[in-house]
N, C-alpha and C positions, 0 to 999 in steps of 0.2 A: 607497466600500467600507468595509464597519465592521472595526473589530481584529479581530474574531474571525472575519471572512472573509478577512481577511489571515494571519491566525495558522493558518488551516486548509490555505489555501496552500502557505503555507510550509512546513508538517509534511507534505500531501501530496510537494512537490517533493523533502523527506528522504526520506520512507520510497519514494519511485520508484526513488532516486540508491541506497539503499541495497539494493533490491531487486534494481536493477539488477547491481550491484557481487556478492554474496550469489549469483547465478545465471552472473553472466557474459556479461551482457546488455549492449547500450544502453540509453540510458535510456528512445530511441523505443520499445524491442521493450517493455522490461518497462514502460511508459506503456500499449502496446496488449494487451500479456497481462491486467495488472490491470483493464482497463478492461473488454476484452472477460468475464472470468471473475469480475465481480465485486468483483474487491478495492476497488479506489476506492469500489464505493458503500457496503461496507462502513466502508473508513477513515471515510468522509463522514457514513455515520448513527451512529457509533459514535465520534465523535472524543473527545469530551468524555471517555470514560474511556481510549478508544487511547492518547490522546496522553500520556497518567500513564505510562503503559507505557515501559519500555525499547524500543528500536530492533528487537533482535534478538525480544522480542516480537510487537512489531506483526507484523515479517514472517514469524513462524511464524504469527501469526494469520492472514493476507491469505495464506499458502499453503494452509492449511488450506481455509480458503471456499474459493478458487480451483480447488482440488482438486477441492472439495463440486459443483463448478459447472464440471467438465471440464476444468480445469486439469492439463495432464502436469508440473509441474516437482515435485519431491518434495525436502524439507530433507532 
């Protein structure tokens, strides 16, 4: 596994842990909301600039898609 699929990891496992925390979730439920509605493969194709971002960023971003993509949770 190279750095930066380790580093990609790792910043997804933040912003679950964060999203998680931010909604009131587990970490399984908001793993399966962002998965199900997008956010992940958002985090995934966009990291290189996500990850510049603040935390409370990312996760207004990853609700926003989620939203876009039938997501109910609303910031």
């Amino acid at each position: 596994m190279s750095k930066e699929q380790r580093n990609t990891i790792e910043y997804l496992v933040c912003i679950i842990g964060a999203f998680a925390n931010r909604f009131s979730l587990t970490n399984a439920k908001a793993y399966q909301y962002l998965r199900k509605y997008k956010g992940l493969d958002f985090l995934t194709k966009h990291y290189k600039v996500e990850h510049t971002l603040s935390i409370e960023d990312a996760i207004e971003d990853i609700a926003i898609i989620c939203n876009r993509h039938g997501g109910t949770l609303v910031l």
